[in-house]
N, CA, C and O of each residue as an XYZ file, in Angstrom:
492
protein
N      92.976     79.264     94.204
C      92.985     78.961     95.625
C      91.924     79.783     96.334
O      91.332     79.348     97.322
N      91.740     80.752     95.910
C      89.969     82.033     96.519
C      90.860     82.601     98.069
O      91.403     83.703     98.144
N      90.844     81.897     98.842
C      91.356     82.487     99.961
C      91.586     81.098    101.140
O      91.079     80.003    101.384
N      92.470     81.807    101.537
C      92.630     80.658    102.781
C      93.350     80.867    104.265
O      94.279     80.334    104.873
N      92.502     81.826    104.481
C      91.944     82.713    105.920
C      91.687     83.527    106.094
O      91.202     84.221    105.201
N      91.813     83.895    107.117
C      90.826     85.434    107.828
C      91.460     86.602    107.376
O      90.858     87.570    106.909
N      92.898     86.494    107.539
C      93.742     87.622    107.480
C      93.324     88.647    105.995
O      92.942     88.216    104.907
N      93.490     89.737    106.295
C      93.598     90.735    105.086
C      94.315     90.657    104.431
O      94.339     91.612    103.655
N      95.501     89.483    104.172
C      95.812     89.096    102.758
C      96.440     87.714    102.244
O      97.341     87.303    101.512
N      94.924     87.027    103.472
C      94.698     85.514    102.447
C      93.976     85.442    101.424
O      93.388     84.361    101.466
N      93.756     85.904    100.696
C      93.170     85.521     99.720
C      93.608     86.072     98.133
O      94.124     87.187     98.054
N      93.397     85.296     96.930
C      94.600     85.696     95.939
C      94.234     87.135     95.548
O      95.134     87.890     95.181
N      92.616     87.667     95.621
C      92.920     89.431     95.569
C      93.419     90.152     96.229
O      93.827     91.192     95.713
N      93.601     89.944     97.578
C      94.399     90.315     98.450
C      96.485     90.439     97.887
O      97.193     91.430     98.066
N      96.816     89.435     97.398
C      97.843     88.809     97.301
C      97.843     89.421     95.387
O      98.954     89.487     94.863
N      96.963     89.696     94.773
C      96.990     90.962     93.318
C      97.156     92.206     93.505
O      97.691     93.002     92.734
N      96.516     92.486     94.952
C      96.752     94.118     95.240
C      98.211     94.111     95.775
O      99.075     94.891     95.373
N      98.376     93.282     96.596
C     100.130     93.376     97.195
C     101.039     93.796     95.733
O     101.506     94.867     95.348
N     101.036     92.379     95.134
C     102.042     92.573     93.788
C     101.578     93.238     93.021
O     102.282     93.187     92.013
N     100.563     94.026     92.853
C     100.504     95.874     92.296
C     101.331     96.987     93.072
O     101.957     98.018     92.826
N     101.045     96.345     93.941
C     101.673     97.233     95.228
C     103.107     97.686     95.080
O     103.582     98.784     94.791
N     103.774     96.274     95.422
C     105.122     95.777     95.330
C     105.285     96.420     93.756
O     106.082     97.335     93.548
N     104.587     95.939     92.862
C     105.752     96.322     91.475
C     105.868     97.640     91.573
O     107.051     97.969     91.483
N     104.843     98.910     91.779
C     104.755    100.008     91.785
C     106.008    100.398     92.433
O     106.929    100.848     91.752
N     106.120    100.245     93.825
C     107.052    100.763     94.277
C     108.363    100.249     93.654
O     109.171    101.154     93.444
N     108.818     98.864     93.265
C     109.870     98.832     92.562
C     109.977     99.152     91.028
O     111.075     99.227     90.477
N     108.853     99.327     90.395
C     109.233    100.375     89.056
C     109.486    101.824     89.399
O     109.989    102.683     88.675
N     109.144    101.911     90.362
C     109.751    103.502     90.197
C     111.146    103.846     91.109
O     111.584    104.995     91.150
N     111.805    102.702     91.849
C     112.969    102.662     92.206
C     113.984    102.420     91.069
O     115.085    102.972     91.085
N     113.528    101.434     89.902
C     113.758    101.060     88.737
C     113.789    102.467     87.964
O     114.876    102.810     87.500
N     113.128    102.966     87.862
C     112.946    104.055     87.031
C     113.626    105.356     87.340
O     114.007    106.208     86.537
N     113.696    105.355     88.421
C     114.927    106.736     89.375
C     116.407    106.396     89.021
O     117.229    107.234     88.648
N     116.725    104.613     89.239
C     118.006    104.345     89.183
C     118.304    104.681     87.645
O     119.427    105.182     87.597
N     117.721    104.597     86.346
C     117.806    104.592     85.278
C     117.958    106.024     84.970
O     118.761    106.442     84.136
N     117.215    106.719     85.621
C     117.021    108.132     85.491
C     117.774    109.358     85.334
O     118.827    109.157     84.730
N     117.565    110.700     85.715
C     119.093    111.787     85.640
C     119.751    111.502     87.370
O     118.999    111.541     88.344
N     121.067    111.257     87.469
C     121.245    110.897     88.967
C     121.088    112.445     89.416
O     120.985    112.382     90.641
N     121.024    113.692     89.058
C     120.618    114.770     89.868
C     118.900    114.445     90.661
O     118.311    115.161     91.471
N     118.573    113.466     90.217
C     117.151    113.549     90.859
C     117.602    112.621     92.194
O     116.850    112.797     93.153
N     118.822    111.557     92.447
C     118.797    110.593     93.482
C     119.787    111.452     94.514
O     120.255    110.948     95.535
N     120.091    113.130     94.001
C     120.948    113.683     95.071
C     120.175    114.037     96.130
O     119.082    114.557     95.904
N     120.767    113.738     97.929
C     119.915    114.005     98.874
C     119.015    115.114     99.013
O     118.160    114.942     99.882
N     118.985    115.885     98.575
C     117.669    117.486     98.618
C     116.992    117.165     97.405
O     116.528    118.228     96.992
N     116.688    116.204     96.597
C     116.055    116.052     95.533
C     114.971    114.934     96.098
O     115.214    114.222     97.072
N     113.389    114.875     95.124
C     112.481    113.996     95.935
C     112.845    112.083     95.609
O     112.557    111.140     96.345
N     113.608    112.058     94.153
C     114.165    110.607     94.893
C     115.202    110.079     95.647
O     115.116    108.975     96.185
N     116.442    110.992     95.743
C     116.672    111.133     97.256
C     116.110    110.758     98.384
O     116.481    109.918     99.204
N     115.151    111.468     98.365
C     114.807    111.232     99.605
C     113.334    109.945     99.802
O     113.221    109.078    100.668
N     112.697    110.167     99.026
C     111.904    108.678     98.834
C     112.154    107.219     98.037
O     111.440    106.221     98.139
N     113.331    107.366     97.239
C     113.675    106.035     97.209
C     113.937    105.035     98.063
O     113.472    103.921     97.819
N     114.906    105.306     99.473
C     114.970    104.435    100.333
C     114.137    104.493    100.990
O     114.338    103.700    101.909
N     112.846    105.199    101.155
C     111.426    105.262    101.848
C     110.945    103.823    101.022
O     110.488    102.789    101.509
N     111.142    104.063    100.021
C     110.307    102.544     98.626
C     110.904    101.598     99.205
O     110.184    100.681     99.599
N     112.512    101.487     99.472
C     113.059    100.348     99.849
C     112.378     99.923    100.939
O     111.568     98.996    100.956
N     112.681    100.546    101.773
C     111.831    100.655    103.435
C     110.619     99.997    103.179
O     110.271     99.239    104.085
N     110.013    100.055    102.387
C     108.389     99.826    102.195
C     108.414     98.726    102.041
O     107.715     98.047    102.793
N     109.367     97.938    100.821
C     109.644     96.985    100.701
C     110.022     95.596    101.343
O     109.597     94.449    101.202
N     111.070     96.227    102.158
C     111.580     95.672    102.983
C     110.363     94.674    103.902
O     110.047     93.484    103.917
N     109.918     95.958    104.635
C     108.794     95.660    105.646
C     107.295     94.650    105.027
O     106.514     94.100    105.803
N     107.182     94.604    103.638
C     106.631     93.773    102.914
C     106.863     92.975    103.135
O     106.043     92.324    103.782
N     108.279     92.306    102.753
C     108.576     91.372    102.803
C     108.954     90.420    103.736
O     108.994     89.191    103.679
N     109.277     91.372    104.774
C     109.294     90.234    106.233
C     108.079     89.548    107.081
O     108.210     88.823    108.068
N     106.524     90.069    106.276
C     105.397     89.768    106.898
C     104.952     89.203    105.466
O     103.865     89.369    104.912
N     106.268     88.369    104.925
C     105.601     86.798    104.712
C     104.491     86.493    103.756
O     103.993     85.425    103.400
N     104.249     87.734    103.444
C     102.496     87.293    102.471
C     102.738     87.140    101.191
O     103.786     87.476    100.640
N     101.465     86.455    100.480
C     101.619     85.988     99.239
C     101.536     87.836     98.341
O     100.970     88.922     98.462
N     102.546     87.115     97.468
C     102.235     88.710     96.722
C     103.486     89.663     96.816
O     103.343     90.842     96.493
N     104.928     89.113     97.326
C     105.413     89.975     97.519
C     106.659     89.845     96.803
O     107.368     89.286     97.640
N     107.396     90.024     95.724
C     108.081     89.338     95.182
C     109.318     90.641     94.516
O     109.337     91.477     93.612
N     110.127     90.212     95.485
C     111.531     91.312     95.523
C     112.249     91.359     94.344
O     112.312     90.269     93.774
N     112.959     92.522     93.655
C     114.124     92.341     92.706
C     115.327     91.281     93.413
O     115.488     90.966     94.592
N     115.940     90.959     92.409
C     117.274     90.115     92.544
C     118.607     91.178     94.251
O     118.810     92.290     94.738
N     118.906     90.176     94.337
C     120.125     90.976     95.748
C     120.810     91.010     94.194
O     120.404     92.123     93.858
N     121.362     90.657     93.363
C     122.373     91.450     92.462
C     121.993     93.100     91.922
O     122.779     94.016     91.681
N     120.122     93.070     91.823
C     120.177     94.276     91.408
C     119.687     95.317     92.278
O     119.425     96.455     91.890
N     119.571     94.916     93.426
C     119.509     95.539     94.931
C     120.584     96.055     94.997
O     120.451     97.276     95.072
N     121.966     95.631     95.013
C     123.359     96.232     95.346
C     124.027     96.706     93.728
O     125.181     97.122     93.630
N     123.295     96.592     92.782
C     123.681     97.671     91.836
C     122.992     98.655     92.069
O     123.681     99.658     91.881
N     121.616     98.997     92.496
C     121.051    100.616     93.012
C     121.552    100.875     94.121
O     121.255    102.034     94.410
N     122.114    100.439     94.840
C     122.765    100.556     96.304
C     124.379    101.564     95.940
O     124.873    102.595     96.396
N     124.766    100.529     94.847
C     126.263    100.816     94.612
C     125.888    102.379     93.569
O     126.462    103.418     93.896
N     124.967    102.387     92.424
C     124.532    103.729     91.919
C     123.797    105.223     92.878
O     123.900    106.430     92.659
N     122.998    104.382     94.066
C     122.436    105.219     94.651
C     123.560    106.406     95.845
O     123.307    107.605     95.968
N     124.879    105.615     96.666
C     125.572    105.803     97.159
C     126.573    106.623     96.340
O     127.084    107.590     96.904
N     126.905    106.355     95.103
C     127.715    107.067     94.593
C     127.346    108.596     94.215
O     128.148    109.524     94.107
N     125.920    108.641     94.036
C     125.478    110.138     94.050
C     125.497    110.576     95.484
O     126.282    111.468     95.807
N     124.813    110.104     96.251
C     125.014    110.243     97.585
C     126.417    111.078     98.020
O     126.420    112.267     98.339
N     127.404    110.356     97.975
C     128.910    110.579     98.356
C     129.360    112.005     97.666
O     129.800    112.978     98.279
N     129.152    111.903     96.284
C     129.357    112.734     95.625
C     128.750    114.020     95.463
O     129.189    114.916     94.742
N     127.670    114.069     96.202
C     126.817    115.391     96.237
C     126.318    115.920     97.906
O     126.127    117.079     98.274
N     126.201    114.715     98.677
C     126.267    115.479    100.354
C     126.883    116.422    100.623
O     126.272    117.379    101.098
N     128.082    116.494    100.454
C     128.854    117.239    101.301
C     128.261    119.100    100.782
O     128.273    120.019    101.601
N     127.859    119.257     99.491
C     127.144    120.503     98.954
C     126.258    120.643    100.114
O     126.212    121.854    100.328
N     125.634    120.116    100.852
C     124.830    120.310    101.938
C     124.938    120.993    103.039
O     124.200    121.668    103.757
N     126.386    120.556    103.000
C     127.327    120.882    104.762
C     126.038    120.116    105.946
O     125.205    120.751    106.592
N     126.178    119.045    105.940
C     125.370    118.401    107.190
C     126.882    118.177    107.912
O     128.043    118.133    107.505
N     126.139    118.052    109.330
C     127.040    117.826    110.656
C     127.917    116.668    110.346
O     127.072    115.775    110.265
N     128.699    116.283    110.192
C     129.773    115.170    110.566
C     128.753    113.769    111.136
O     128.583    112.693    110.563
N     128.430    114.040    111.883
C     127.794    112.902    112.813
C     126.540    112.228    111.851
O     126.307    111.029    111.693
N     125.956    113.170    111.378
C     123.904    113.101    110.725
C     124.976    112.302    109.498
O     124.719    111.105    109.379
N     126.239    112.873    108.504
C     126.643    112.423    107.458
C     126.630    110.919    108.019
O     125.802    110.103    107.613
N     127.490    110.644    108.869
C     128.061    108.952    109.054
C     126.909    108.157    109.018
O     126.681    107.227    108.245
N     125.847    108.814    110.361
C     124.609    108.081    110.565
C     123.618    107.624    109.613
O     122.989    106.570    109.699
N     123.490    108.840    108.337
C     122.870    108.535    107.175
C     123.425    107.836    106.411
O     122.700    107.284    105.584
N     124.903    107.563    106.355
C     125.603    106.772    105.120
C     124.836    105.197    105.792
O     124.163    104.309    105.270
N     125.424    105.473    107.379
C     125.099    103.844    107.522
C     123.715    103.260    107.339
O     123.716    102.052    107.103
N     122.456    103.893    107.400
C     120.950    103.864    107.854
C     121.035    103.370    105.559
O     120.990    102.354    104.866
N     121.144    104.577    105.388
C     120.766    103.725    103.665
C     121.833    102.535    103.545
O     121.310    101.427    103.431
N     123.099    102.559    103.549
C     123.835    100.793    103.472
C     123.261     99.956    104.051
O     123.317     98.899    103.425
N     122.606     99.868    105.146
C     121.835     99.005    105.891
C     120.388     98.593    105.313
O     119.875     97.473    105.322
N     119.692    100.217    104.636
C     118.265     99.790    104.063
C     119.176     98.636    102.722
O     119.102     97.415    102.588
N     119.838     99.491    102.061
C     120.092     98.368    100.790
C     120.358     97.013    101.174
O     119.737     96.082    100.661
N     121.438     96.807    102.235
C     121.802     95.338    102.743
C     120.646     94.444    102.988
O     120.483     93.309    102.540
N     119.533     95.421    104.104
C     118.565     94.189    104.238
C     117.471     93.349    103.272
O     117.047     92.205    103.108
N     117.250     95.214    102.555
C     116.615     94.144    101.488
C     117.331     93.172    100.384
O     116.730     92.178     99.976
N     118.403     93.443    100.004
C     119.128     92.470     99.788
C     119.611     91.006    100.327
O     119.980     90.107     99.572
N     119.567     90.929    101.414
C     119.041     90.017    102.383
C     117.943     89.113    102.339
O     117.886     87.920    102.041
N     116.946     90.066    102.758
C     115.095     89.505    102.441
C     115.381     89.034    100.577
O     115.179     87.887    100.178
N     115.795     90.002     99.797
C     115.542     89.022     98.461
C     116.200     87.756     98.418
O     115.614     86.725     98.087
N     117.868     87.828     98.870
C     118.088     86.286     98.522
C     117.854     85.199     99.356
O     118.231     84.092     98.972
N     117.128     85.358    100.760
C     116.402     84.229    101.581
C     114.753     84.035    100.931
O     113.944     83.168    101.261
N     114.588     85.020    100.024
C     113.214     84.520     99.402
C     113.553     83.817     98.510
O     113.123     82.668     98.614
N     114.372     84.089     97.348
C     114.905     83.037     96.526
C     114.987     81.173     96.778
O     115.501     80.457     95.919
């Protein structure tokens, strides 16, 4: 197809760099979930940048461009359901405020939901 408009990512190299893009960030969400779960506890760096990847993702995917091609919502809410359970199980070692705890539980259930969302309306 070569390209087919102006935009910075009509065209199919445009749309090779995305899905480099895209897999990168989901092999290594892939690769954390598989991983030691001491690395997905909140003071640890996939902790704290995995749902940054999701985030990334997410926002990929609602601007529609060729190139962007999400994991399954089944295996969205199995890292959701693995990622939360370290979560739950290791916050409270933190002692965060009551309030920051609730607000953060809901802000990552919500990152997992939407992209779970965006994957099965791309489907």
């Amino acid at each position: 197809m070569g390209t087919w408009g102006a935009g910075n990512f009509d065209s199919d190299t445009a749309a090779d760099h995305l899905a480099a893009l895209v897999d990168r960030l989901v092999t290594e969400v892939t690769e954390a979930m598989a991983g030691d779960p001491v690395e997905l506890e909140p003071d640890e760096y996939w902790g704290v940048t995995l749902p940054c990847n999701l985030e990334l993702l997410l926002v990929l995917a609602r601007q529609g461009w060729v190139g962007v091609t999400l994991p399954s919502p089944e295996a969205i809410r199995t890292w959701q359901k693995t990622f939360l359970a370290v979560w739950e199980r290791t916050i409270d070692d933190l002692e965060p405020e009551p309030a920051y705890k609730a607000e953060r539980r809901a802000v990552l259930n919500e990152t997992f939901e939407h992209l779970a969302e965006a994957s099965a309306a791309a489907k």
